[in-house]
Backbone as a chain_set.jsonl record, in Angstrom:
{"seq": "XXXXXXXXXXXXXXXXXXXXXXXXXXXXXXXXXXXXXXXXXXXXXXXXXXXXXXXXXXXXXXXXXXXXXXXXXXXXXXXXXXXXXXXXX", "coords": {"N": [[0.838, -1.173, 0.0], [0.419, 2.168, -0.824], [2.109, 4.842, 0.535], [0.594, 7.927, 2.495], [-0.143, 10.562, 3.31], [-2.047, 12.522, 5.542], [-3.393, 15.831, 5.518], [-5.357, 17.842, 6.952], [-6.595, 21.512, 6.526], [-7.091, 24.273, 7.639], [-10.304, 24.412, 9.532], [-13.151, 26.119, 8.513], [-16.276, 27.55, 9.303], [-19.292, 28.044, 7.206], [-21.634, 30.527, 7.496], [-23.672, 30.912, 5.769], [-24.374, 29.158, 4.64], [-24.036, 27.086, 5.787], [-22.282, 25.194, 6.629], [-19.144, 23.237, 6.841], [-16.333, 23.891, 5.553], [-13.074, 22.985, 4.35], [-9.185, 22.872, 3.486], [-8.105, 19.936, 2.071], [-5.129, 18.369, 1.908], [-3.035, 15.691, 0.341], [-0.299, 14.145, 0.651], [1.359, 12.272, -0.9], [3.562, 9.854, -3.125], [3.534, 10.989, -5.873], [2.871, 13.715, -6.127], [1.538, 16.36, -4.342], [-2.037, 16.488, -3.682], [-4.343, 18.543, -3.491], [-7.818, 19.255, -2.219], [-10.577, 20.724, -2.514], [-12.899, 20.535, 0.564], [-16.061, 19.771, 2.139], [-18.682, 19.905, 4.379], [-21.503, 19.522, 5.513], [-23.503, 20.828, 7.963], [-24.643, 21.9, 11.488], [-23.394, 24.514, 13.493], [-23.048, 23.864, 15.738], [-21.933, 21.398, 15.982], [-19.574, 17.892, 16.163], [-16.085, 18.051, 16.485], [-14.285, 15.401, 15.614], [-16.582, 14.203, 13.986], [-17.003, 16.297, 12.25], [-14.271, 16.013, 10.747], [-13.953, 13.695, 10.265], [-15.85, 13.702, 8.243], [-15.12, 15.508, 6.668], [-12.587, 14.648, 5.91], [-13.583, 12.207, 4.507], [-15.395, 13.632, 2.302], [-13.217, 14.877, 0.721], [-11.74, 12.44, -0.226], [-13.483, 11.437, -2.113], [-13.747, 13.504, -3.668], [-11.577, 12.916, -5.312], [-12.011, 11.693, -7.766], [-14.217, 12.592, -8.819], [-15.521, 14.568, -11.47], [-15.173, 17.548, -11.604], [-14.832, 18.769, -9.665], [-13.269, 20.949, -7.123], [-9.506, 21.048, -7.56], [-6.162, 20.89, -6.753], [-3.051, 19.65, -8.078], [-0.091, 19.368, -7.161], [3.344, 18.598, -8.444], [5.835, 16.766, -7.742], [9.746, 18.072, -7.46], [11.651, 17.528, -10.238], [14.855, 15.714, -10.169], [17.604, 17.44, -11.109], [18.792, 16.594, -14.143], [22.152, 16.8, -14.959], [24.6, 19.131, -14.248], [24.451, 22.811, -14.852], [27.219, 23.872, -16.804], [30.213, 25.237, -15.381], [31.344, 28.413, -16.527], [35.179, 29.477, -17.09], [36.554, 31.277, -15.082], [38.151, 34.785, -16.737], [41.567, 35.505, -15.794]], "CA": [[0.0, 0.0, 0.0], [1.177, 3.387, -0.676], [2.336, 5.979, 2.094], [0.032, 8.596, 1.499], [-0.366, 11.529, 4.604], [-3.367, 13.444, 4.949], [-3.544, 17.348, 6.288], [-6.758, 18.815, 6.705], [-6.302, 22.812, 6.687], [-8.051, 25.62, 8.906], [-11.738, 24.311, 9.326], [-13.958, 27.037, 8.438], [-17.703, 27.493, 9.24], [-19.755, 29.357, 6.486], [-23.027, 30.137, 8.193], [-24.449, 31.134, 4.918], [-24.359, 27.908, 3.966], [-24.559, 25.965, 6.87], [-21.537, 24.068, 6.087], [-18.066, 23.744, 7.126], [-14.941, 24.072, 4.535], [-11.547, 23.109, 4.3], [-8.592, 22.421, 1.878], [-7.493, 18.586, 2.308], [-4.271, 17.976, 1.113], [-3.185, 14.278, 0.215], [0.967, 13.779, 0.46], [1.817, 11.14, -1.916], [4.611, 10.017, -4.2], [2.601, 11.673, -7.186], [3.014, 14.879, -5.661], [0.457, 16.923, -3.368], [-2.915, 16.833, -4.144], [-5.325, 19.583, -2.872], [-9.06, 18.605, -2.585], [-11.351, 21.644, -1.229], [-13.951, 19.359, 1.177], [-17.526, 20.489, 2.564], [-19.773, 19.166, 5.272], [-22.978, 20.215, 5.974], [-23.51, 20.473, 9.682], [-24.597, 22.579, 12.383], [-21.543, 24.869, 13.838], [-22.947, 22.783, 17.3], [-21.335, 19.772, 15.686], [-18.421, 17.896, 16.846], [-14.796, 18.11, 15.691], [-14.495, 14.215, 15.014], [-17.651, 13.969, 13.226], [-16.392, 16.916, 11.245], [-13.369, 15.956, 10.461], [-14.168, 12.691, 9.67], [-16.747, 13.498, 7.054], [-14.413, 16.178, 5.337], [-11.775, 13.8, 4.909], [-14.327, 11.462, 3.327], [-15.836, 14.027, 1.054], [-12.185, 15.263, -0.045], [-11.15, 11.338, -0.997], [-14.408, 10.962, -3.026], [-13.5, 14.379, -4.567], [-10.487, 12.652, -6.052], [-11.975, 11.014, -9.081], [-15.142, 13.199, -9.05], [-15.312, 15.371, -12.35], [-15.669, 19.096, -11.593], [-14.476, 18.901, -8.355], [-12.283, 22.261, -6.956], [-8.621, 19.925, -6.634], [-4.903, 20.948, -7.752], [-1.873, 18.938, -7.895], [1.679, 20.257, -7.589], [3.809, 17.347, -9.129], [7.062, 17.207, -7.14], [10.432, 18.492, -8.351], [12.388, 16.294, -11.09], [16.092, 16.159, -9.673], [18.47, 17.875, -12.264], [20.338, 15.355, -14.336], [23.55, 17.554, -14.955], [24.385, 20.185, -13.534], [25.131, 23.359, -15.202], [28.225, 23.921, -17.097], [30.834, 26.073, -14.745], [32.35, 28.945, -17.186], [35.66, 29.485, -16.586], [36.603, 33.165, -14.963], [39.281, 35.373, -16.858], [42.509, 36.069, -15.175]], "C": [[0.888, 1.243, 0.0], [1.24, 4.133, 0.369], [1.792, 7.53, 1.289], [-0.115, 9.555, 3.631], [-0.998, 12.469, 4.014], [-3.156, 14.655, 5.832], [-4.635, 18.356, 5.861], [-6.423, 20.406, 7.444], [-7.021, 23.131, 7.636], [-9.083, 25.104, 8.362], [-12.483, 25.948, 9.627], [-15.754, 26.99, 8.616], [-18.315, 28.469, 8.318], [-21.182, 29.496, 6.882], [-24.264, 30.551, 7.08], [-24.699, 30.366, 4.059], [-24.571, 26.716, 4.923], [-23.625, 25.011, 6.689], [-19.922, 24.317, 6.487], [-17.345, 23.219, 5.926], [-13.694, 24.145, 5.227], [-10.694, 22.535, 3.174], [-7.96, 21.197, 3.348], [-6.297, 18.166, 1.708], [-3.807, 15.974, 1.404], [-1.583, 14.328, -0.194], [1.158, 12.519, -0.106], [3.274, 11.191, -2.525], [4.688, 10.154, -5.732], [2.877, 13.243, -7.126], [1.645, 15.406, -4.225], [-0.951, 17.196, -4.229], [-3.902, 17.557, -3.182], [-6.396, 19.436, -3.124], [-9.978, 20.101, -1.825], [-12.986, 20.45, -0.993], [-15.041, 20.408, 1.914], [-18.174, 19.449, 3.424], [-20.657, 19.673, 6.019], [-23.818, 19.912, 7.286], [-24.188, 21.722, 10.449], [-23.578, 23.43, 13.436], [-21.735, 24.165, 15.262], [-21.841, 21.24, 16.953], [-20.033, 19.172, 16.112], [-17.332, 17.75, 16.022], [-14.618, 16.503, 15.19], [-15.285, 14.351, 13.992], [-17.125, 15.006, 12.013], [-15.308, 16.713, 10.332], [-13.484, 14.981, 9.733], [-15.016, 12.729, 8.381], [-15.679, 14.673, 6.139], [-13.101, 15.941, 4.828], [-12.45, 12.855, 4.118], [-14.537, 12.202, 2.245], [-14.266, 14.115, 0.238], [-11.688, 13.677, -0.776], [-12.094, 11.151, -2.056], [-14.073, 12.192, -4.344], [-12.013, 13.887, -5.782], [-10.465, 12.337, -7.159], [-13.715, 11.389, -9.454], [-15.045, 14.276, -10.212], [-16.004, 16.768, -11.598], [-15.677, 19.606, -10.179], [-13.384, 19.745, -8.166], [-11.146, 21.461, -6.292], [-7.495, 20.884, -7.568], [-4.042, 19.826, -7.358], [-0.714, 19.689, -8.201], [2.199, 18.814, -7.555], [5.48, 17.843, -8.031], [8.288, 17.502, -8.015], [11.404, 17.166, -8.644], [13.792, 16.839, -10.558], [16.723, 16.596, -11.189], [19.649, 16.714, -13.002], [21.429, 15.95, -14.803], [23.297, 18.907, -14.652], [24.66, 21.425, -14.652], [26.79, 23.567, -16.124], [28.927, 25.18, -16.538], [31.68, 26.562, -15.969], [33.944, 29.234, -16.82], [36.333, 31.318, -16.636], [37.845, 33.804, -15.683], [40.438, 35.535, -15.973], [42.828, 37.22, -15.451]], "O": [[1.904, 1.348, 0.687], [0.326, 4.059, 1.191], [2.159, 8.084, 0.253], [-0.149, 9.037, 4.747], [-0.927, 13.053, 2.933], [-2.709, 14.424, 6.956], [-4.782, 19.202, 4.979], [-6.08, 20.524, 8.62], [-7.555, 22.347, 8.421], [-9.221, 25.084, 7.139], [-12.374, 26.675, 10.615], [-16.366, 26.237, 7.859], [-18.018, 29.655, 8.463], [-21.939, 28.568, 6.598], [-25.464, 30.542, 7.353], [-25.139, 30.605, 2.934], [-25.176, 25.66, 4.736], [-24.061, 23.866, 6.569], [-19.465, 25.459, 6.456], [-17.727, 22.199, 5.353], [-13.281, 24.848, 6.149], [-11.13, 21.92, 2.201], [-7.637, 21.287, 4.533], [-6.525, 17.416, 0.759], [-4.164, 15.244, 2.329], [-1.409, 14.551, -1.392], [1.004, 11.611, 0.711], [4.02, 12.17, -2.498], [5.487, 9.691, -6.546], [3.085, 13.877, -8.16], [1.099, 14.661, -3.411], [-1.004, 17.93, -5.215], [-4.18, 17.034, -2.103], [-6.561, 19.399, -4.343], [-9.89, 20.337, -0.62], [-13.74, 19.888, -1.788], [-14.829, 21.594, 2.168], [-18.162, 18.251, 3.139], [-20.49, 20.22, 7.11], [-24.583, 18.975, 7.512], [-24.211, 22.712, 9.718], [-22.974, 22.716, 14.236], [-20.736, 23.893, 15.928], [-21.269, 20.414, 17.663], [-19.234, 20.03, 16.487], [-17.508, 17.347, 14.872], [-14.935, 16.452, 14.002], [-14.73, 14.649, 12.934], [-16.859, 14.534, 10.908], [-15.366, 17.189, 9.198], [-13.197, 15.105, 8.542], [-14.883, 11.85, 7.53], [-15.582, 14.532, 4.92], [-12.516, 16.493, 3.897], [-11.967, 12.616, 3.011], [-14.073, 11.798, 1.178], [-14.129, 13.464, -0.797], [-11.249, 13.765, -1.923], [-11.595, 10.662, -3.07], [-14.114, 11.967, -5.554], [-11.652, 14.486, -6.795], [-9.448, 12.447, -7.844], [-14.389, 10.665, -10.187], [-14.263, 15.145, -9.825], [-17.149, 16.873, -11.16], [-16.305, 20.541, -9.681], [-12.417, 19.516, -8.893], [-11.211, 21.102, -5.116], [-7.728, 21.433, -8.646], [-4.307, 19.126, -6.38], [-0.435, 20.404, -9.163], [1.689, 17.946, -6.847], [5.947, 18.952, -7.77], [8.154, 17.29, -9.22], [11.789, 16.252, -7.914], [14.014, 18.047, -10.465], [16.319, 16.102, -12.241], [20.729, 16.24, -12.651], [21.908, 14.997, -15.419], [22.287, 19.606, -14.726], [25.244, 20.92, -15.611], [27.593, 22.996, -15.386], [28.505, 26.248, -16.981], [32.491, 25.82, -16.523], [33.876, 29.18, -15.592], [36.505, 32.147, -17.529], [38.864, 33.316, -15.196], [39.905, 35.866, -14.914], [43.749, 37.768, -14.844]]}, "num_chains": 1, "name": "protein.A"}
């Protein structure tokens, strides 16, 4: 199984929506994928329960079309380096 680490951002309540928001990121060896997640709750609700449902929505968002996600691809190591000019005397 892959090693995959999850970090759910600043939970936000939007009360004009009735719903809490956050960005879910998903550490992989793909790069980082960013999922924005939603759960439609009462701001009485509890942090578990919250949490737990807006890491669910964000995994379902993964292969959901039209779903708000980025990916930053990690960096390719350099296969040569530069060529060092050499300085006048």
């Amino acid at each position: 199984m892959a090693d995959i680490r999850t970090q759910i951002g600043d939970i936000a309540y939007n009360p004009a929506t009735q719903r809490f928001e956050a960005l879910v990121v998903f550490h992989t060896g793909l790069g980082r994928f960013s999922i924005a997640a939603t759960h439609d709750a009462p701001l009485t609700a509890g942090f578990d329960e919250i949490s737990d449902v807006l890491l669910r929505d964000a995994l379902a968002g993964l292969t959901q079309a039209g779903r708000l996600r980025a990916r930053l691809v990690p960096a390719q190591p350099v296969a040569e380096a530069a060529p060092q000019l050499p300085f006048a005397a």
